[in-house]
C-alpha angles and dihedrals in degrees: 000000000000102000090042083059090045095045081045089057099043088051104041093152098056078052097059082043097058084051099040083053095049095048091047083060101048084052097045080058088054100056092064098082089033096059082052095057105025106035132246093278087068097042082054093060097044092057089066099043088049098055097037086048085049095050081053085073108046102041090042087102105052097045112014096167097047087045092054088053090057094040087056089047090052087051097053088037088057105052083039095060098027088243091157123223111285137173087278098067091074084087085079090058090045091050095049090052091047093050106044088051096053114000129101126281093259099046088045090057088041094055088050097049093039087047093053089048101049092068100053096047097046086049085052095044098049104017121196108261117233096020129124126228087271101049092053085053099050077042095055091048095055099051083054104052094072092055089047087052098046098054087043091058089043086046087047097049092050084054095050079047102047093048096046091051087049089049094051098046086050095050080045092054093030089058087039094053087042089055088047097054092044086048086052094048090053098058094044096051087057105042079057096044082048101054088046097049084056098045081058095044079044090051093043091046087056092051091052095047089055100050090040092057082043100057091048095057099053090039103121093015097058116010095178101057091035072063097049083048090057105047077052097060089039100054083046109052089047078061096048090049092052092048097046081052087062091039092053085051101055093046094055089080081072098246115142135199130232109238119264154124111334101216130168116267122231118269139200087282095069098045076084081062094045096060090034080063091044097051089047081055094054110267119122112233131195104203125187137152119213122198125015116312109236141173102282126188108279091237092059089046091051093040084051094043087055103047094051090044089051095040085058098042087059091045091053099050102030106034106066143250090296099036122134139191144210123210118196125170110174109188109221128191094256096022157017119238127209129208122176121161132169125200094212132110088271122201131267118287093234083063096061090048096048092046095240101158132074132252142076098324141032103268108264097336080063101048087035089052091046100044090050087052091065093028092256128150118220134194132201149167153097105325109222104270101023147307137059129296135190131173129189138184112201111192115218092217117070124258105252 
């Protein structure tokens, strides 16, 4: 049944033209009695009006408008000739609903006004015998209801139209404007993640440029020291080269920062700071620290400052006035792992994606930005029961 239905949609026309057929048959039977009383110049003349009245029909789809014009012209035709309503005539109906459902304004108007009228001056051309004034007029009414009926449904269904079709361009812009802005999001995110990574390679440079002049300087005086000097250059410029790698990679989506003061970045040390500033504001936060703390690469102590930064932003402005919050960084041998959960009512996950809350990042696409930069994997979502949970693994070895 449902490819029969399918095959009906995409031929509509062959479709008008089963039903045009049928109807032409149904009007050629009921000639028969009418030859008998009127005369075979009458029954000439049906034949035509039929099958004009019938091509109404299946062509009422393809040119409404021009169909309506024909259709006007057979009715005329009829109470000129005296060529009486037969079974034939329901392709006027037929017209007015068609073109009132997709024709244009001034056929649809047309159709209504042609439709009203129909009614009145075939009640005048063949009036009922036997029948008083009143009854002609109950009888008038009644033969214009269906016409009124059938525009109505035709108007109705442009308007269903109409408003589908308006439904359907504004879901289309809506998900347009929604890819920009996350598109937006996105490059800002990274302009941002890419000023600070150079403010770290910046940072990392300095520090090689003073041990270097150190080490220089102690050179003959004090070798060992002038050595220690130089590890240290080494293990930072290492540092420096992985980071600009970051950084290379950031910049290759074109964006370009404006010139400024090169400053360090905060680090893991100062996420202690930064629940230390969110329990002086009011939220309660659980803070511990799992595995031995080491020297990690600048960019995974900026990507994990963030994130916790970001994660209790959210929880400030989105939990609640009872909310609290656990912050839990364990330090790995190939990475270090992130916790942060909040007990408040949390806000909607669509939120998070499309960066609706305020703070240092862009919502997820920030943390998820950030974390790709450094080949983590992050996790996040409502915790059961309530709240906001997300969950990060920083590797300490660069993504290659």
């Amino acid at each position: 049944m449902q490819r029969l239905y399918d095959f009906l949609r995409r031929h509509p026309t062959g479709v008008d033209c089963f039903w045009a057929l049928v109807l032409l048959g149904i009007s050629v039977m009921s000639m028969a009695p009418r030859g008998d009383a009127r005369g075979t110049d009458v029954t000439a003349l049906i034949v035509p009006f039929a099958v004009l009245l019938c091509l109404v029909i299946a062509l009422r789809r393809r040119m409404p408008e021009k169909m309506l014009l024909l259709a006007a012209a057979l009715g005329v035709g009829q109470l000129a000739l005296d060529v009486s309503t037969m079974p034939a005539d329901f392709a006027l109906l037929v017209i007015a609903y068609t073109v009132a459902a997709t024709g244009a304004r001034w056929a649809s108007r047309a159709a209504l006004t042609m439709g009203l009228c129909a009614a009145p001056l075939a009640q005048l051309r063949w009036p009922t015998e036997n029948t008083g004034i009143a009854g002609n007029i109950a009888i008038t009414v009644f033969q214009a209801v269906p016409f009124a009926l059938a525009w109505v449904l035709g108007d109705s269904i442009r308007t269903r139209r109409a408003y589908f079709a308006q439904l359907e361009e504004r879901n289309a812009r809506l998900e347009k404007e929604r890819e920009a802005q996350a598109k937006v999001a996105v490059a800002a995110e990274r302009a941002r993640i890419a000023r600070e990574l150079h403010d770290v390679v910046a940072h990392n440079v300095s520090v090689m440029v003073v041990q270097a002049d150190g080490a220089a300087y102690v050179l003959d005086a004090a070798p060992d020291q002038a050595k220690k000097a130089l590890e240290t250059i080494s293990s930072t410029g290492r540092q420096a080269l992985a980071e600009m790698r970051r950084l290379l990679g950031v910049l290759r989506t074109g964006e370009h920062q404006e010139a400024g003061e090169y400053v360090p970045q905060p680090d893991v040390q100062q996420i202690e700071d930064l629940v230390e500033q969110c329990r002086t504001s009011g939220l309660p936060v659980d803070f511990k620290v799992e595995g031995t703390p080491r020297q990690l690469p600048s960019g995974v102590e900026l990507t994990a400052y963030r994130i916790v930064q970001e994660a209790l932003t959210n929880t400030r402005k989105h939990g609640g006035p009872n909310a609290g919050a656990s912050v839990r960084l364990v330090y790995f041998d190939d990475g270090l792992g992130l916790l942060i959960e909040d007990d408040g009512k949390g806000a909607p996950h669509e939120l998070y994606e499309e960066g609706g809350f305020d703070g240092q990042g862009h919502g997820l696409i920030g943390m998820r930005e950030r974390i790709g930069m450094v080949g983590g994997t992050l996790d996040a979502g409502p915790r059961p029961g309530g709240g906001f949970r997300i969950s990060a693994l920083l590797p300490l070895k660069p993504a290659h």
